[in-house]
C-alpha positions in Angstrom: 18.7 11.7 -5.1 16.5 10.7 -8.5 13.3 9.4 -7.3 13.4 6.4 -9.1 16.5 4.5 -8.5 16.8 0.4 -9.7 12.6 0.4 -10.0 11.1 -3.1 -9.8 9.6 -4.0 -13.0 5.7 -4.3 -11.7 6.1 -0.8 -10.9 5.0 1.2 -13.5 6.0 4.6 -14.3 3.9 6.6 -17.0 6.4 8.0 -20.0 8.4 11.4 -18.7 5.9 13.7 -21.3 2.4 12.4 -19.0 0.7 15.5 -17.7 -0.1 15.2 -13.5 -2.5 17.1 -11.5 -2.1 17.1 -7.7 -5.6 18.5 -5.8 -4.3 20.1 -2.8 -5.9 23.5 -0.8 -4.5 27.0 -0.7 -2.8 25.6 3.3 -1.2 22.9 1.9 0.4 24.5 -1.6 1.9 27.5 1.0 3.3 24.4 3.1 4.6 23.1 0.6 6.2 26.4 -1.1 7.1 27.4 2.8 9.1 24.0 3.9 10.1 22.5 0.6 8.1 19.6 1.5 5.8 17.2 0.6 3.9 14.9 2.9 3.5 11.5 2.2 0.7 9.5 3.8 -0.1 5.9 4.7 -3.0 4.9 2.6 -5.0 4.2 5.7 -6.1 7.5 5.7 -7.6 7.3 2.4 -11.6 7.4 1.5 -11.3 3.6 -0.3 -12.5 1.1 2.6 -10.6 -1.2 0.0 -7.1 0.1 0.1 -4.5 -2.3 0.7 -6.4 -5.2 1.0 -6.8 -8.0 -1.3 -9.7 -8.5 -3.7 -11.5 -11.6 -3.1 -9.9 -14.3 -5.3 -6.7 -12.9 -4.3 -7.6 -13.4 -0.5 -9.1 -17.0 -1.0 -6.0 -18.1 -3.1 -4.0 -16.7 0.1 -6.4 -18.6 2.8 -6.5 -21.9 0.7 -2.5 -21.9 0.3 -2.0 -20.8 4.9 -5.0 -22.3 6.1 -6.2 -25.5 4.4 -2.7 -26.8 3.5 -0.2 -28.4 6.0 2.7 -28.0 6.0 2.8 -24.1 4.7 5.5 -21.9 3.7 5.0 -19.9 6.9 5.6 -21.5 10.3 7.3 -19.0 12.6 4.6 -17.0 13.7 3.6 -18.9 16.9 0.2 -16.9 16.4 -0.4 -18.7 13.2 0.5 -22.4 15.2 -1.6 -21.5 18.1 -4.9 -20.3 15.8 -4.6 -22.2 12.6 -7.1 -24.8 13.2 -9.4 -22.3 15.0 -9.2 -19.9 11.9 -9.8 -22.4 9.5 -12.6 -23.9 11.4 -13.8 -20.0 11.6 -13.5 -19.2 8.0 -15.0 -22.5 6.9 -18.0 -21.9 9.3 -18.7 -17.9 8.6 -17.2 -17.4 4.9 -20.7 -17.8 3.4 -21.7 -14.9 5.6 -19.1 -12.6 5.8 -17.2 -13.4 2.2 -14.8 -10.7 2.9 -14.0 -11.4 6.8 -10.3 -10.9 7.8 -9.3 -14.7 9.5 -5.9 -15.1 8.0 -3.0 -14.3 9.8 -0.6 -13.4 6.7 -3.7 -11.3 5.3 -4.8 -9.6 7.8 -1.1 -8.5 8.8 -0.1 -8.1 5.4 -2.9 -5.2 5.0 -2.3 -3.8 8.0 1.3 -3.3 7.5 0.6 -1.8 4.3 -2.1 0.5 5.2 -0.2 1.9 8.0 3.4 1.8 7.0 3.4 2.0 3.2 3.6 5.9 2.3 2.4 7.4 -0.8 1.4 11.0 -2.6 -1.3 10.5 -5.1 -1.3 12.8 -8.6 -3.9 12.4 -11.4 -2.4 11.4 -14.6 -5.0 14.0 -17.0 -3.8 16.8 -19.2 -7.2 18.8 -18.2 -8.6 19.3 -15.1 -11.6 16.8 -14.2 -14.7 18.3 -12.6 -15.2 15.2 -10.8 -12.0 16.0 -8.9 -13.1 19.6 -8.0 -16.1 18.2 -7.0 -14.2 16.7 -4.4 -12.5 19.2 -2.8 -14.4 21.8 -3.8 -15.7 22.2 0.3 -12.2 23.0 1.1 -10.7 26.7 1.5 -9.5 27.8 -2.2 -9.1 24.8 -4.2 -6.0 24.4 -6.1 -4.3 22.2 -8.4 -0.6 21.7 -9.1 0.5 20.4 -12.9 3.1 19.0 -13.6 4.9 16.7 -15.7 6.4 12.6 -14.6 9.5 14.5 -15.8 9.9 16.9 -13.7 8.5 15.2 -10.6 11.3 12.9 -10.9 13.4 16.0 -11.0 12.1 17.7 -8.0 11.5 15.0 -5.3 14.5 13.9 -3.7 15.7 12.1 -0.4 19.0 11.3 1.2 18.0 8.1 3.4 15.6 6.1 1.1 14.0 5.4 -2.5 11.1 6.8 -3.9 9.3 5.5 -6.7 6.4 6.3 -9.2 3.7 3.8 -10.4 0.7 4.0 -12.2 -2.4 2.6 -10.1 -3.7 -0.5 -11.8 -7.8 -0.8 -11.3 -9.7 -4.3 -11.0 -12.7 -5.7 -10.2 -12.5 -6.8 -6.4 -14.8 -9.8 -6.7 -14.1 -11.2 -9.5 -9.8 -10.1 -10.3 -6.7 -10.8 -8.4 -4.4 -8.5 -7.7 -1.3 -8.8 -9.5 1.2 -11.1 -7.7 -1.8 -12.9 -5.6 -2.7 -14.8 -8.4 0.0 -17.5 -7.8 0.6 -16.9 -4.2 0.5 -21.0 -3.7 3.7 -21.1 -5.7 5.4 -18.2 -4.3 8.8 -19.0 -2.1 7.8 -16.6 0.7 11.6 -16.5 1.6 12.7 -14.9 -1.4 13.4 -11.1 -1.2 11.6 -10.3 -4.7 8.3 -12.4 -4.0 8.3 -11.0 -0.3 8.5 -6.9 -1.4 6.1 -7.5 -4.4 3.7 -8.6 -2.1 3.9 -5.7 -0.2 4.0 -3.3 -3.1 1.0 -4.8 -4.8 -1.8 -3.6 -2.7 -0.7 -0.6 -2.8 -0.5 -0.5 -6.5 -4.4 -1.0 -7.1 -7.9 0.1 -6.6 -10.7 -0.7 -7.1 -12.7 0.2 -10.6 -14.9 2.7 -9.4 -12.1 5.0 -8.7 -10.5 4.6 -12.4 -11.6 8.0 -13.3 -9.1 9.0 -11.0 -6.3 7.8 -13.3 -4.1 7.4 -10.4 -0.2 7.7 -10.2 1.8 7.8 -6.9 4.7 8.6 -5.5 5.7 5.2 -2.9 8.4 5.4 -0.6 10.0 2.4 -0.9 9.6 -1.0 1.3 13.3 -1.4 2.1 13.4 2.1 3.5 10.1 2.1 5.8 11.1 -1.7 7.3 15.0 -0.3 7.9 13.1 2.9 9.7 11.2 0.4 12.2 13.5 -2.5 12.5 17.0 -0.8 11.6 17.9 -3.1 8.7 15.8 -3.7 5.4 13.4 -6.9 5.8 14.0 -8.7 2.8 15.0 -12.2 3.7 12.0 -12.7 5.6 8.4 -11.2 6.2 8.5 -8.9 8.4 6.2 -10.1 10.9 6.5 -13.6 11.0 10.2 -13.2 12.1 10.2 -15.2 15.8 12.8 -12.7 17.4 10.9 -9.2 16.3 8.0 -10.7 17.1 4.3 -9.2 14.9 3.9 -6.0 14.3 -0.3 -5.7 14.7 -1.4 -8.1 16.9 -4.9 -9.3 15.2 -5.8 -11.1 18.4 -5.2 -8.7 21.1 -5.8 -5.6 19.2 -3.0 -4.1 20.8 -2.9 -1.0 18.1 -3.5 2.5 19.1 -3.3 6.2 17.5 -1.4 8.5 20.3 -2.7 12.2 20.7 0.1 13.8 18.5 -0.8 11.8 15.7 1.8 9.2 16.0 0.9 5.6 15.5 1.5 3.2 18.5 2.6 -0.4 17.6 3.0 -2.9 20.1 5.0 -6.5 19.5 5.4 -9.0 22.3 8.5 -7.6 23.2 8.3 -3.9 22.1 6.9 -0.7 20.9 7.3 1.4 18.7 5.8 4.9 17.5 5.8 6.5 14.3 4.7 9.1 12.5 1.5 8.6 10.8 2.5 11.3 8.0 6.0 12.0 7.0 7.9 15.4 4.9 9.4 14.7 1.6 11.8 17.3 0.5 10.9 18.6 -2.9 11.8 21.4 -4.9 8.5 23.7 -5.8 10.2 25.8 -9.1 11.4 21.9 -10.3 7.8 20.6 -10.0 5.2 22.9 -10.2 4.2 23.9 -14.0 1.4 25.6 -13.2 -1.4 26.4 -10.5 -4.7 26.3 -11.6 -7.3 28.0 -9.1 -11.1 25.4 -8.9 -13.7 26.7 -10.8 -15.1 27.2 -7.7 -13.3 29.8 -6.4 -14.1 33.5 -7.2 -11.8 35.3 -9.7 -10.9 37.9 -6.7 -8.8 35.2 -5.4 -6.3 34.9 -8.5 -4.3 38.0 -7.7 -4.3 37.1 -3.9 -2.8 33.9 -4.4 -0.3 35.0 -6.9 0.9 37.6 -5.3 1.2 34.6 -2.0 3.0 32.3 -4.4 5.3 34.9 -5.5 6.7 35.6 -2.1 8.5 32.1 -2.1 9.9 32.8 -5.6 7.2 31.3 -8.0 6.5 32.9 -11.1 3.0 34.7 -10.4 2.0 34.2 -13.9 1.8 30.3 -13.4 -1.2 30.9 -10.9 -4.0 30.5 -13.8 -7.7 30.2 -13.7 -9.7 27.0 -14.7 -10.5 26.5 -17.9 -14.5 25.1 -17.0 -16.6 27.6 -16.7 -19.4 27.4 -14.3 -20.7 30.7 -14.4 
């Protein structure tokens, strides 16, 4: 299946010609050339404290809308009836202190949800290599870079059960921009399917500024899929959870969320539990996607004809393994 397939408009893909770089370690390219597979994380794992959560405009437009005005769009959660005049008394008393504190129910599960269920791969959209990325990884065992084109990524990824799509990362200022879709959140109709899955797909759409150097572009596996994964049907006439008869899906009063030994991530409702994977295999097609494979200007040259001759053994062209074009030395 295409990677993109019916694409909501506020995801943006860059033009087919955009150049992509994907910073990865010698382990992880031979995985990938070994199992025809790419693995998609949740953005919980990332290094930006920020990801997935709303900047804080955004999150005040959200509190103002669930906490200050009665009645509100949302009234199934019984967690949100039982603690709404305790968290608005709470925010009232401690948001001059803590500007950025977590209070609201729909928030706080909003960006939980989509740190931990909303899976991504993340590419640099640059036609050169950046130091800045090398710099990076450079700690990790023979550095390497995939490039490729928006093209042929949508040529090579594929999956039979669910949508993947491609966006371009969109980068504001977190104290002083919404996010996109946030902005009129007191308007929104949280019972329609359109509003309810741009809300989800937002967050993971930005960053903040001091990543733009990044120039970000990933691959998201789509809403409909992960919510029909958990619940066995796509969640789109309501939000997920603040549906009474599934009950929440991270309980932000009792804490009851857990990581399992085998990497698996534990998820208690009132009624039941589920466990997932924390990271999960795309199929992709490594002669479709990769372009080239440029070796960190890190690594010694002795390494070129090592890895070549590694790549080759899974049927890429040796030749495409290529040294970086800084010099350092």
């Amino acid at each position: 299946m295409m990677v993109i397939t019916d694409q909501p408009s506020y995801i943006v893909t860059p033009s087919n010609d955009t150049q992509l770089m994907h910073y990865l370690n010698i382990y992880q390219l031979l995985s990938i050339l070994k199992t025809s597979k790419c693995v998609f994380s949740p953005v919980s794992l990332y290094e930006d404290p920020a990801e997935a959560t709303l900047s804080v405009p955004s999150y005040n437009e959200v509190c103002k809308h669930l906490l200050w005005q009665d009645p509100t769009p949302v009234l199934k959660d019984e967690y949100y009836d039982k603690h709404k005049l305790k968290m608005s008394f709470a925010s009232e008393l401690l948001y001059s202190y803590t500007p950025n504190l977590h209070v609201d129910t729909f928030e706080y599960l909003m960006s939980s949800f989509v740190r931990h269920f909303m899976l991504t791969h993340c590419w640099s959209a640059a036609s050169t290599e950046n130091i800045l990325m090398w710099d990076r990884y450079r700690h990790q065992n023979a550095t390497l870079a995939i490039k490729t084109t928006i093209s042929a990524m949508k040529n090579a990824f594929y999956t039979s059960n669910g949508l993947l799509y491609i966006g371009k990362i969109e980068y504001k200022d977190y104290n002083t921009e919404h996010i996109n879709g946030f902005d009129k959140f007191s308007n929104e109709n949280l019972s329609d399917p359109v509003i309810i899955e741009e809300l989800f797909y937002q967050p993971v759409l930005h960053k903040q500024k001091l990543y733009k150097a990044e120039n970000e572009v990933r691959i998201i596996m789509s809403y409909r899929y992960i919510t029909y994964q958990i619940w066995g049907r796509p969640m789109l006439n309501d939000i997920p959870f603040y549906n009474k008869e599934l009950g929440v899906i991270i309980d932000p009063y009792s804490q009851k969320e857990a990581l399992s030994p085998d990497g698996h991530l534990v998820v208690r409702t009132p009624n039941n539990s589920y466990e997932l994977q924390r990271r999960k295999q795309v199929s992709v097609d490594p002669k479709l996607l990769i372009d080239n494979i440029i070796l960190s200007p890190y690594t010694e040259s002795y390494a070129l004809p090592i890895i070549r001759d590694a790549v080759e053994q899974y049927g890429i062209d040796p030749n495409k393994v290529v040294e970086s074009s800084i010099k350092l030395r």
